[in-house]
Each structure stands twice: as structure tokens, then as C-alpha cells.
C-alpha positions in Angstrom: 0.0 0.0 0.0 1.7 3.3 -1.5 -0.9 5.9 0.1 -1.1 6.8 4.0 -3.8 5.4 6.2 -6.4 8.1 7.0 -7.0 7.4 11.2 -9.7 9.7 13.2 -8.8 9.7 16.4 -8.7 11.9 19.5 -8.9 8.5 21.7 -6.9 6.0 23.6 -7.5 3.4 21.1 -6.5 5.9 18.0 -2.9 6.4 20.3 -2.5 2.9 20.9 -2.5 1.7 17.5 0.2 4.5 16.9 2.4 3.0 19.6 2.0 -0.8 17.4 2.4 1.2 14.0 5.0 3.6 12.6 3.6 6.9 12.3 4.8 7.7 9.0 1.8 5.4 7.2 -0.5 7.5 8.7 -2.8 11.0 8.2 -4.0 11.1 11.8 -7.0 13.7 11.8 -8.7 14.9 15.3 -11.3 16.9 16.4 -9.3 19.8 18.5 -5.8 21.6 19.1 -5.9 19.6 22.3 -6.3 15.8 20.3 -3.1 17.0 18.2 -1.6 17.9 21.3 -1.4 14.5 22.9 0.0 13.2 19.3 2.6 15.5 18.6 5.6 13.3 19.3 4.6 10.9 16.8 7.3 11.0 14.7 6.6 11.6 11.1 2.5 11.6 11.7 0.9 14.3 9.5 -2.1 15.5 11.8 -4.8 17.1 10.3 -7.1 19.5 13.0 -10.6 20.4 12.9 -14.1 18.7 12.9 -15.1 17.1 9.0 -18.3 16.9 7.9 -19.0 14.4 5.0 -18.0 16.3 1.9 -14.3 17.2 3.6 -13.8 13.9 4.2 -14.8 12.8 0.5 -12.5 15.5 -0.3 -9.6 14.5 1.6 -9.5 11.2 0.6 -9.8 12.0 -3.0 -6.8 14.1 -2.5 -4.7 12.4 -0.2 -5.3 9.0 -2.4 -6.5 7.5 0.6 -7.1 3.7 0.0 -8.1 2.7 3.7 -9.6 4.4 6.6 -9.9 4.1 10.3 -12.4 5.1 12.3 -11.3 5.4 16.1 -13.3 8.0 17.0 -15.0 7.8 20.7 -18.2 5.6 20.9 -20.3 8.9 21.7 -19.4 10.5 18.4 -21.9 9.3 16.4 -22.2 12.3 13.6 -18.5 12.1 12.5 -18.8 8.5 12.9 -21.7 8.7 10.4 -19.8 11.3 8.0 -16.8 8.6 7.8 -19.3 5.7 6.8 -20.6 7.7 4.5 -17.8 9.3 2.9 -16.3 5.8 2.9 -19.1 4.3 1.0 -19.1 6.8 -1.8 -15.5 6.6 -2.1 -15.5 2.9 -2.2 -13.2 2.8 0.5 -12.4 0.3 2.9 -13.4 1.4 6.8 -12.3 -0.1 9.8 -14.4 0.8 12.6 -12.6 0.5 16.3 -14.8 0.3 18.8 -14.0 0.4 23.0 -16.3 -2.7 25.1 -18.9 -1.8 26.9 -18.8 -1.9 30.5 -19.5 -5.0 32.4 -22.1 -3.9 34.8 -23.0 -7.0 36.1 -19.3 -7.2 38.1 -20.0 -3.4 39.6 -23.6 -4.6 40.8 -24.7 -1.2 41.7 -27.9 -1.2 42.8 -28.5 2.9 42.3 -27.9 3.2 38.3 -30.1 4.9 36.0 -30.1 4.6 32.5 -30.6 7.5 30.0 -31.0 7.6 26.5 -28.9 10.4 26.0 -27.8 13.5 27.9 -30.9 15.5 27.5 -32.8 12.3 29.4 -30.3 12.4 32.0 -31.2 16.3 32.7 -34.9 15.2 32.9 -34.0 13.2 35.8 -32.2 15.5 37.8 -35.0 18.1 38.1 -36.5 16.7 40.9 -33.0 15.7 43.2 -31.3 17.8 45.3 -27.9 17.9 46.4 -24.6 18.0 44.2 -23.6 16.4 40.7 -20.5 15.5 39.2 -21.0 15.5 35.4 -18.4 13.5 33.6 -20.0 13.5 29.9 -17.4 15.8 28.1 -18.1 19.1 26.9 -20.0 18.8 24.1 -23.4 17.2 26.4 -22.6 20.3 28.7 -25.5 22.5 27.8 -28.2 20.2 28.8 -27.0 20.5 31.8 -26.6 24.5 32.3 -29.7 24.3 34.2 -28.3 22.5 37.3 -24.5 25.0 37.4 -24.6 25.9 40.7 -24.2 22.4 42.3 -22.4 21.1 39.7 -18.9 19.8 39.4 -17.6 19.0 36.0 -14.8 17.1 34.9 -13.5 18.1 31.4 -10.0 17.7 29.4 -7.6 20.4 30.1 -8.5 22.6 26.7 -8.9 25.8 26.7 -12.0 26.3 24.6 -13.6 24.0 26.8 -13.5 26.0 29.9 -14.1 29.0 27.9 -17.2 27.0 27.4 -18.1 26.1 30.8 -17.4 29.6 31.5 -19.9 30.7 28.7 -22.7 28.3 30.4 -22.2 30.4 33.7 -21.0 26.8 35.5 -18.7 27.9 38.3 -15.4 27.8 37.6 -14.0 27.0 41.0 -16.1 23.5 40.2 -14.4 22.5 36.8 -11.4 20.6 37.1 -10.1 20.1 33.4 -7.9 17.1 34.2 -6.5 13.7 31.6 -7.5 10.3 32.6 -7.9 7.9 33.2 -8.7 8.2 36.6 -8.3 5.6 39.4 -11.0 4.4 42.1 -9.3 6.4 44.9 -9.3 9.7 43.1 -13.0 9.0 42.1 -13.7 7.9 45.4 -11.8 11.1 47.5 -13.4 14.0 45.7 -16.6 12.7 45.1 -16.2 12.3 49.1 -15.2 15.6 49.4 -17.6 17.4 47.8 -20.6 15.5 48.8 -21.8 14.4 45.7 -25.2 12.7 45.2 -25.4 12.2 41.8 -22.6 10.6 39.6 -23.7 11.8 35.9 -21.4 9.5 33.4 -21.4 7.7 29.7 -20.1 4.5 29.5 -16.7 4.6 28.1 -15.7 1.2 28.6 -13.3 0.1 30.7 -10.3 1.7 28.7 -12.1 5.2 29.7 -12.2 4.4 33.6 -15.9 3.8 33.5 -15.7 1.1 36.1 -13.5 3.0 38.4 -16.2 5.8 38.6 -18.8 3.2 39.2 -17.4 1.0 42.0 -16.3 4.9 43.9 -20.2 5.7 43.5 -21.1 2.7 44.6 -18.8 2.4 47.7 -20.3 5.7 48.5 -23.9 4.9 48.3 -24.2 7.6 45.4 -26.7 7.5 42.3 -25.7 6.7 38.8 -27.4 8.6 36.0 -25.5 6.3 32.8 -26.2 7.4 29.5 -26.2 4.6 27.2 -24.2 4.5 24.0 -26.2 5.9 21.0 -27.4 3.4 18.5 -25.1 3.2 15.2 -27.4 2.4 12.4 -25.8 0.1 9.8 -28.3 0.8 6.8 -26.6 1.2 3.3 -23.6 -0.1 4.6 -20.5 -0.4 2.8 -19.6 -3.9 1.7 -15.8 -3.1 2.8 -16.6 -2.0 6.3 -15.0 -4.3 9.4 -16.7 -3.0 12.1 -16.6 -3.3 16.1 -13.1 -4.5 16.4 -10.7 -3.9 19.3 -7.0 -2.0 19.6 -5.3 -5.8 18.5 -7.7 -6.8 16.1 -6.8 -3.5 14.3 -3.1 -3.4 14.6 -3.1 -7.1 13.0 -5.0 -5.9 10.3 -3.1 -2.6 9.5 -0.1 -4.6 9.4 -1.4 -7.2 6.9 -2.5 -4.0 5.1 0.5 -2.5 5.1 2.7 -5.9 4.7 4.0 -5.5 8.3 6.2 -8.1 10.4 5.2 -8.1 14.3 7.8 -8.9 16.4 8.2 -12.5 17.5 6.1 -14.4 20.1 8.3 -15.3 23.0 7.6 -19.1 23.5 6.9 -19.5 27.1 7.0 -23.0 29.1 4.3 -22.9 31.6 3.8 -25.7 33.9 0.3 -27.2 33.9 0.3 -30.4 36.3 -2.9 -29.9 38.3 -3.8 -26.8 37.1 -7.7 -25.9 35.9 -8.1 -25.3 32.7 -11.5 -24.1 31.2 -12.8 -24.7 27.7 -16.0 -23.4 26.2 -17.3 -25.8 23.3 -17.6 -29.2 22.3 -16.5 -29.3 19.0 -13.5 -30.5 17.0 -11.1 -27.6 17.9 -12.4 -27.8 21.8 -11.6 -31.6 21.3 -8.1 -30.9 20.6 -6.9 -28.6 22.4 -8.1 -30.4 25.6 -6.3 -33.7 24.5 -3.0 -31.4 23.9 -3.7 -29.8 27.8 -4.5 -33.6 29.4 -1.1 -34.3 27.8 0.2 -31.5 29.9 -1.2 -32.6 33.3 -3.6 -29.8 33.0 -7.1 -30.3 35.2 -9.4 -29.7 31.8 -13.2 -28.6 32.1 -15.4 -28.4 29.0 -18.8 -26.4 29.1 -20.6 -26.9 26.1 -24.8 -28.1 25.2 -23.3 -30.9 23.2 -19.6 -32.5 23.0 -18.4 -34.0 19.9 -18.1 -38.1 19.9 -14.1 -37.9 20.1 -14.1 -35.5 22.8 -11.6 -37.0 25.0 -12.9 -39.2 28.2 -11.1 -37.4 31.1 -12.7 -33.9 30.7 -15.0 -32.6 33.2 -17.8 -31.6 30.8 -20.6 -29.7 32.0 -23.3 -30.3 29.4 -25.3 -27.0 29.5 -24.8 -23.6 27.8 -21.7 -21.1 29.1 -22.2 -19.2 32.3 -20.1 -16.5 33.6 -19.6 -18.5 36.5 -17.9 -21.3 34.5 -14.6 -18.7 35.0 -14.0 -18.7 38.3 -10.8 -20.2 39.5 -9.5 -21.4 36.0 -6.1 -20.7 35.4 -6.8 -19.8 31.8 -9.5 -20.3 29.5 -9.9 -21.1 25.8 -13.1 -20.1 23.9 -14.0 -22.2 20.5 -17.8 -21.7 20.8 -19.8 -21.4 17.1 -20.8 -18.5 17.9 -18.4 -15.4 17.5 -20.3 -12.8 19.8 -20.2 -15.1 22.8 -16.7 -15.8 22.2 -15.9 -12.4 22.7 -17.9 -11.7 25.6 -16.3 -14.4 27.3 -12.6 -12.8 26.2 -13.7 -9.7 27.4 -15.3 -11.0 30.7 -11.8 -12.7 31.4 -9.6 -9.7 30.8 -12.0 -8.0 33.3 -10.8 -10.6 35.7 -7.1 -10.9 34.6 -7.9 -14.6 33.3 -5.5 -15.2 30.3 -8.1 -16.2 27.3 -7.6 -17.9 23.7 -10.5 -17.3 21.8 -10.1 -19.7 18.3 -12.1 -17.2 15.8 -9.8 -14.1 16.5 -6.5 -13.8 17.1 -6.6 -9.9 18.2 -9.0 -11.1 20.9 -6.2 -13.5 22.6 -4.0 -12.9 25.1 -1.8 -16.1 23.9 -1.9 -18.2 21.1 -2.3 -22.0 21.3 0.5 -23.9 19.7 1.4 -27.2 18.0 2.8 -29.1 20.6 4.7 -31.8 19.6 6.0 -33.9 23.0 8.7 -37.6 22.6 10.3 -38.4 25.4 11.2 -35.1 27.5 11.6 -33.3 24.7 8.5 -30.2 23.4 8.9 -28.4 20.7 5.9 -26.1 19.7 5.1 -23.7 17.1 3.2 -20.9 16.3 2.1 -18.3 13.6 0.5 -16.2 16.2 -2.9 -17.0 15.0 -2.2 -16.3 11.7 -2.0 -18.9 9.6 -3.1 -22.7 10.8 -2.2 -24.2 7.1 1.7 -22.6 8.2 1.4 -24.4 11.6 0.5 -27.6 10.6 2.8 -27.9 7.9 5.5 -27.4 9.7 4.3 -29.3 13.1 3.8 -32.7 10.6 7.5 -31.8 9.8 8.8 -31.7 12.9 6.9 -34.4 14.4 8.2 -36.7 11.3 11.9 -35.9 11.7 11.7 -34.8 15.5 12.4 -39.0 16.4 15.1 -38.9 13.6 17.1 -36.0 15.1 16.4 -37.1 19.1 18.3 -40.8 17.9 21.1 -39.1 16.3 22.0 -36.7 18.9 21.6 -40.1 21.6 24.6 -41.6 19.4 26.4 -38.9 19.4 25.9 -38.7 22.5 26.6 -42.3 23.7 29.9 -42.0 21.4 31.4 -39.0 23.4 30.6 -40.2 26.7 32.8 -43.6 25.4 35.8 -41.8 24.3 38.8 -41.5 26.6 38.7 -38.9 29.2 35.3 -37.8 28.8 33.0 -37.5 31.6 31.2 -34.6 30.9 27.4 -35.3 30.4 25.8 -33.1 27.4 22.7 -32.3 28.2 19.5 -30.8 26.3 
């Protein structure tokens, strides 16, 4: 690919794939002076600044021969989000949409959590409370709440024309702290402490945006959640070149393929097994494997699946029902090769929630380790890998090993036995 990648960002996730991918293949544009702030040391990156509506965009990537674009935009900002698609689709140019995980509330289990459809709901409900707010929503839902300035607190990103604007709405200044996140349970916790808050007004930005942090503080403190719910992204006349809803890995792997980009290599570590539990969710072919490749390994193996396949091996502890959430406690990690992608990713993103390493078998951005070839004679493993990549590659060159592997182990044993036999030696070579 000759032409730069066109990236919106202003996010985490936008950032991150710049600290996976050189800068120089990209045309990074963002919203505000304060977005191309945080990029700036990007070496190479040509920022673009200033909000696009559909007809710049068309225009940019007619000019800037744009042949792919990115859409890392936040999961609130649904207009540009909608200029992109559209621009994209009359363009004919292939989109991919990164998109932050919701929020698990289940695992906060807050009792006092309202849902809004959008910030102007959320000012509905506060007309008949009392006592203070802390609005967290960003600048741009600011307005609806004007009403409500003198016992608010707002928490903003340190730009300039955004406390201009919270100047402009009469919100008093010595209650706006213009701060970068993300923001950890104890700060939460200590000012909303501090300045008696009631009412915790937030959007759920995902875990990567310290949503959970906010909620478990609130919580804690016996405070009410107003959460406005992500808007709705409507798919209709959508481009047949559009990957949508993928995370920060997912789209690194696929900018590199794009741009016929090496990743560094997988360090192969040797982790013992022997006892450990080890959870599986499926019952299929793949699930069948992998838990006669752990059993090898000494590994404790559960399988939760509604059906199992007939060569499932015996010594599994299946649990012949559908996958619970439950299923993950205590597992030392887990591997997900369910049919169906949406649950596999649910339970990858449940697990990272709990610091469970997960291998999911229908994305390879979605793992936190790949699971090898493992071919095992005597005391000797060898394993191999194409990150997720490429099965055909791995098998090949497991068949291979596994072929000559008994070839190789006899001759170095001769050699070996030969040494050991010649005069003076007494030195034991070992693998």
C-alpha cells in the first residue's frame, strides 16, 4: 500500500494503534488543538485539525489518495462516525471501525444506576433531586446541563476552549477541574467524598475510559448513577468493505497485513500445567483438541458446552449446558472455541476484566496467547506458532517436525553415547 492510512482519532484506542504502527503510514485527523496535542511526538504523523463533515472527508481522501480508513473515533461520536461511513461508502473505501467494550455492569452490581438515552434524558431526571452532581460526559453534552451549574462539578480535558465554554454556560469555575485520565477508584472515590456528591452523571466509556472506576467509587459511596447509554449506530446502506466493532489488537493485525507488516516475535513460554484448571467453552472439534493437547500437559481440563463431539476426549470434566459467567472462576486460563463469534468475545472480554488469560479460536486480536502445535517424545516439546495467523503454516511445519523430530532425538543419543565412550570424557551433554 503506497498511500497513508487516514485514522480519526482523538482517543486511547487511535494512540495505541500509533504506539503498534509507525507513524509515518498515517494521516492522523482529530477533532481539537488539544487531540493534536497529545499526538505530537509521533514522529513523522501528519495531523490534520478540525471537525469534518462528509463532503471534507470525500475530499480528503480523493486528495490524499486515501485507500483505507480508520475510524477510532469515541463511541459517543456518532455524527463524524456517520460522515466517515458515508464518505467511505461513496469513495468505495475500505473502513475499519474500532470500537472500546462496553462496560460490564453486572461485576460493579450497583444497585443505584439509571439509564438514559442520551444526555438531555439524563437532565430530565435530575429536576427533581437535590444535592450536588459531578457531570463527567465531556463538553460537548454540557448544555443540557446548564440548568443545574450551581451544584455542579464537571470534569472536562484540560482545553482551553472547553472551559471558555463552561465559563460561557455560567458553570462555576471553581467546580471545573479540566484534568487527563484515566482516573483511578481512589481519586473518584476522594473527591466525590469531598464534595458530597449525590449524583454521579457518566457515559459509558468502557473500561479503557475508567468507567468502572467511577462506578465501583459511586457505589462504595452509596451515590446515584445517572449512565447514559451508547447511542445506537445504524448500519443501513452499509459499505460492503466495512470491518466494524473490532478492538486495539484486532486493528493493529489488520493494519499490518495491510501495510505488509512483520510483528515482532512471540516469545515461547513453558508454563507448567500439572494440576492446574483449565477451562474450555465448546464441544467441537477444535475444543476436542486442544483439551487432549492440555490432558497431555497434566492440566485439570473442564469443558462447558450443550453438546460434545463423539471424540471428545474421556477425562474432561464436561458440563453439558450452555456457558455461564460462573464457569470462570478459579480457571487458570480459558480457551473459547464456541460457534458462535459474539459469545466468544464476551467471554474474552469478561476474562480480561478478571485478569484470566483467554484464547478465543475465531480471532487472534481477541487473545492474550496463542495456542500452539505441541509436539512432546520423550522429555523433549517443541511447539510452534504463527501467532494465529495462519493454521495451514502451523501444521505444515508441526507434521514436519513431528516426522523428523524422532530422527534427530536418535542421532544426537549416538552422538551422545559416542562422546561419553571416548577416553577422558566424563562430561554429560545435556539438552
Amino acid at each position: 500500500m503506497n498511500s497513508k492510512i487516514l485514522i480519526f482519532g482523538g482517543t486511547t484506542e487511535a494512540r495505541e494503534i500509533l504506539n503498534f504502527i509507525p507513524a509515518k503510514y498515517f494521516i492522523y485527523s482529530v477533532a481539537t488543538d488539544y487531540g493534536a496535542e497529545l499526538v505530537k511526538n509521533f514522529n513523522g504523523l501528519e495531523i490534520l485539525t478540525g471537525r469534518l463533515d462528509e463532503t471534507q472527508i470525500i475530499n480528503l481522501i480523493r486528495e490524499k489518495n486515501i485507500k483505507f480508513v480508520i475510524d477510532a473515533t469515541h463511541p459517543y461520536a456518532v455524527n463524524i462516525s456517520k460522515n466517515i461511513k458515508n464518505a467511505c461508502s461513496k469513495t468505495e473505501i475500505e473502513l475499519l471501525r474500532v470500537i472500546r467494550e462496553k462496560s460490564n455492569l453486572n461485576l460493579i452490581d450497583h444497585k443505584n444506576i439509571i439509564c438514559a438515552e442520551n444526555s438531555k434524558h439524563a437532565a430530565e431526571i435530575l429536576r427533581n433531586t437535590t444535592g450536588n452532581i459531578f457531570i463527567t460526559t465531556g463538553i460537548n453534552e454540557l448544555e443540557n446541563f446548564k440548568d443545574f451549574a450551581e451544584r455542579a462539578y464537571i470534569r472536562i480535558l484540560p482545553d482551553v476552549n472547553s472551559i471558555q465554554k463552561c465559563r460561557d454556560l455560567n458553570f462555576n469555575s471553581g467546580h471545573v477541574i479540566a484534568i487527563q485520565g484515566k482516573f483511578s477508584y481512589e481519586f473518584n472515590k476522594i473527591f466525590m467524598l469531598e464534595n458530597n456528591i449525590k449524583y454521579l452523571i457518566t457515559k459509558d466509556s468502557g473500561e479503557i475510559g475508567g468507567t468502572n472506576e467511577k462506578l465501583q467509587a459511586a457505589k462504595d459511596l452509596n451515590i446515584n448513577v445517572i449512565l447514559i447509554s451508547r447511542p445506537k449506530f445504524e448500519n443501513e446502506n452499509e459499505n460492503k468493505n466495512n470491518i466494524n466493532n473490532v478492538n486495539i489488537k484486532s486493528a493493529v493485525t489488520l493494519i499490518r497485513e495491510k501495510l505488509n507488516l512483520k510483528r515482532p516475535p512471540l516469545f515461547p513460554l513453558y508454563i507448567d500445567l500439572e494440576n492446574k484448571k483449565i477451562l474450555i467453552a465448546g464441544g467441537g472439534n477444535i475444543a476436542a483438541r486442544r483439551a487432549e493437547t492440555l490432558l497431555k500437559c497434566g492440566a485439570e481440563v473442564y469443558a462447558v458446552s450443550p453438546e460434545f463431539n463423539n471424540n471428545f476426549p474421556e477425562n474432561v470434566h464436561k458440563i453439558l449446558r450452555k456457558f455461564e459467567f460462573d464457569d470462570l472462576e478459579n480457571k487458570f486460563f480459558v480457551i473459547a472455541t464456541t460457534n458462535d463469534h459474539d459469545l466468544n468475545k464476551k467471554i474474552a472480554h469478561e476474562c480480561k476484566l478478571k485478569n484470566i488469560p483467554v484464547n478465543i479460536s475465531d480471532d487472534a486480536g481477541e487473545c492474550d496467547f496463542y495456542f500452539p502445535s505441541l509436539i512432546n517424545i520423550e522429555n523433549i516439546g517443541v511447539s510452534v506458532s504463527s501467532a494465529g495467523l495462519s493454521a495451514s503454516t502451523t501444521k505444515f511445519l508441526s507434521d514436519k517436525i513431528r516426522k523428523f523430530l524422532p530422527e534427530w532425538l536418535n542421532e544426537f543419543k549416538n552422538k551422545k553415547n559416542k562422546k561419553a565412550g571416548a577416553p577422558g570424557e566424563n562430561r554429560t551433554l545435556g539438552l
